[in-house]
C-alpha positions in Angstrom: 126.9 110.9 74.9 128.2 112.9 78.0 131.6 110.3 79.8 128.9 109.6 83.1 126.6 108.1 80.5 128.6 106.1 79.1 130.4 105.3 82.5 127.2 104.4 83.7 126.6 102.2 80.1 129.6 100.5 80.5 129.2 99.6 84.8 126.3 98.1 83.3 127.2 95.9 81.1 129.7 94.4 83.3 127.8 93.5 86.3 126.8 90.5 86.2 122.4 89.8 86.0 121.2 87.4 88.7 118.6 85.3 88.0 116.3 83.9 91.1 114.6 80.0 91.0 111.4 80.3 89.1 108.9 78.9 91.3 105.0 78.6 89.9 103.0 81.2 90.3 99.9 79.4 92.0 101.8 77.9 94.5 103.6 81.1 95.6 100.6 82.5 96.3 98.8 79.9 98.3 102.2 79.8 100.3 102.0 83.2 100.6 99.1 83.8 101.6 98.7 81.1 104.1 102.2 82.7 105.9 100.3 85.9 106.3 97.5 85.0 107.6 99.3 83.4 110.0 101.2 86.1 111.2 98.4 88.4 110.9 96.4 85.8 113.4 99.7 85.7 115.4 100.3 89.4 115.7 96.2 90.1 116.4 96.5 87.9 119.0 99.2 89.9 121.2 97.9 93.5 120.3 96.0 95.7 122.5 93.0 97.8 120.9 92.0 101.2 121.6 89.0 102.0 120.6 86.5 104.7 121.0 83.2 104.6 120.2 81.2 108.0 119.7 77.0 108.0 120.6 74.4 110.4 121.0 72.9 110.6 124.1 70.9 107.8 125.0 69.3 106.9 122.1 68.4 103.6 121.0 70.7 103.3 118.4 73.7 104.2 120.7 72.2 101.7 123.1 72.6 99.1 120.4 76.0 99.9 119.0 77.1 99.8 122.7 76.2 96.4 123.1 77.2 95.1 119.4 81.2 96.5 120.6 80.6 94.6 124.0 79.7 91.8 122.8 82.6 91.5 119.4 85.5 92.9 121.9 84.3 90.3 124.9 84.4 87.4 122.4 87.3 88.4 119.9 89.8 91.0 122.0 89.1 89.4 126.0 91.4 91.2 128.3 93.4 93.2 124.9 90.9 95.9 124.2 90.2 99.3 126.1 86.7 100.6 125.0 85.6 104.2 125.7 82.2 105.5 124.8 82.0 108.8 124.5 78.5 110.9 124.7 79.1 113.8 121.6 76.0 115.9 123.3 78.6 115.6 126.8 82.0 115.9 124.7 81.6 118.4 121.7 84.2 119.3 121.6 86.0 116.0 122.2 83.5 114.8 118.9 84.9 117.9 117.1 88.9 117.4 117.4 87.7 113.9 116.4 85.6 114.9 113.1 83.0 113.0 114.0 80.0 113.4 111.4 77.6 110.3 112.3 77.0 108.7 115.4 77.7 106.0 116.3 81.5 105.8 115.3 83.5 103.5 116.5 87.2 104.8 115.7 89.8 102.2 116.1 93.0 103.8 117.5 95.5 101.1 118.0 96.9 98.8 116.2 97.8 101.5 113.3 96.5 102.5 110.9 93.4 104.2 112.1 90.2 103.0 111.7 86.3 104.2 111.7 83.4 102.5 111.3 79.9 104.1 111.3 76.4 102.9 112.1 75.2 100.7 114.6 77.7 98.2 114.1 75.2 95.3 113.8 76.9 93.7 110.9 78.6 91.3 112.8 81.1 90.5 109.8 81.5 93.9 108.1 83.0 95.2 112.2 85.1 92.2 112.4 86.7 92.7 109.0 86.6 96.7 110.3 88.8 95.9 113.2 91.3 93.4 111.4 89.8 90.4 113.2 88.6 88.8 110.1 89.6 88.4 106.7 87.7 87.8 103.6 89.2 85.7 101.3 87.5 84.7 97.7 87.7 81.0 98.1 86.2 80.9 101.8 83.6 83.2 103.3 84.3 85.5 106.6 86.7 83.8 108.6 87.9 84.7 112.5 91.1 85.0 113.2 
């Protein structure tokens, strides 16, 4: 044994192990979890979202996905959201830099960490949770923040 193992051995030993208040398992985690989704509706609710949402032309499906961001961002993000559709057959290149495979994408910029969600974003709940306006917990079903 080398004299920094057993320095190490010995430092150690002689510290002294805290131990922290047991607390029950079950109710940590209801605790917890109910402080976090307080702060996470806290913090949603002073956020600004960028978003960008990718189409083709105007199809109907672009139409559609259009009007499904509209309508969540009026009703969830009013006044905290900028929204800019972008036309890939206008903005190649714009799609490119972007890696945009399917359209429509809706890319969610800010709040970190990026986001992108493809289709036509009719699934009401699935964009919600998509966007961190909605959590899914297994006791409840989709819930609003």
């Amino acid at each position: 044994m080398s004299a920094k193992t057993k320095s190490r051995a010995r430092a150690r030993k002689a510290s002294p192990r805290r131990s922290s208040p047991r607390r029950s398992p079950a109710a940590a985690d209801g605790n917890r979890t109910s402080e976090f989704e307080a702060l996470l509706h806290e913090t949603s609710k002073k956020q600004r979202y960028e978003l960008r949402l990718y189409v083709t032309g105007t199809s109907s499906r672009s139409g559609q996905a259009i009007a499904n961001v509209r309508a969540l961002c009026e009703e969830f993000l009013a006044g905290r959201y900028d929204l800019k559709v972008i036309d890939i057959y206008q903005q190649p290149l714009q799609a490119s830099n972007e890696q945009i495979i399917a359209a429509p994408t809706l890319i969610r910029i800010t709040p970190k960490p990026l986001r992108r969600l493809i289709g036509n974003l009719s699934d009401r709940d699935k964009v919600l949770v998509g966007l961190n306006l909605a959590v899914r917990s297994a006791s409840t079903a989709w819930m609003a923040l």
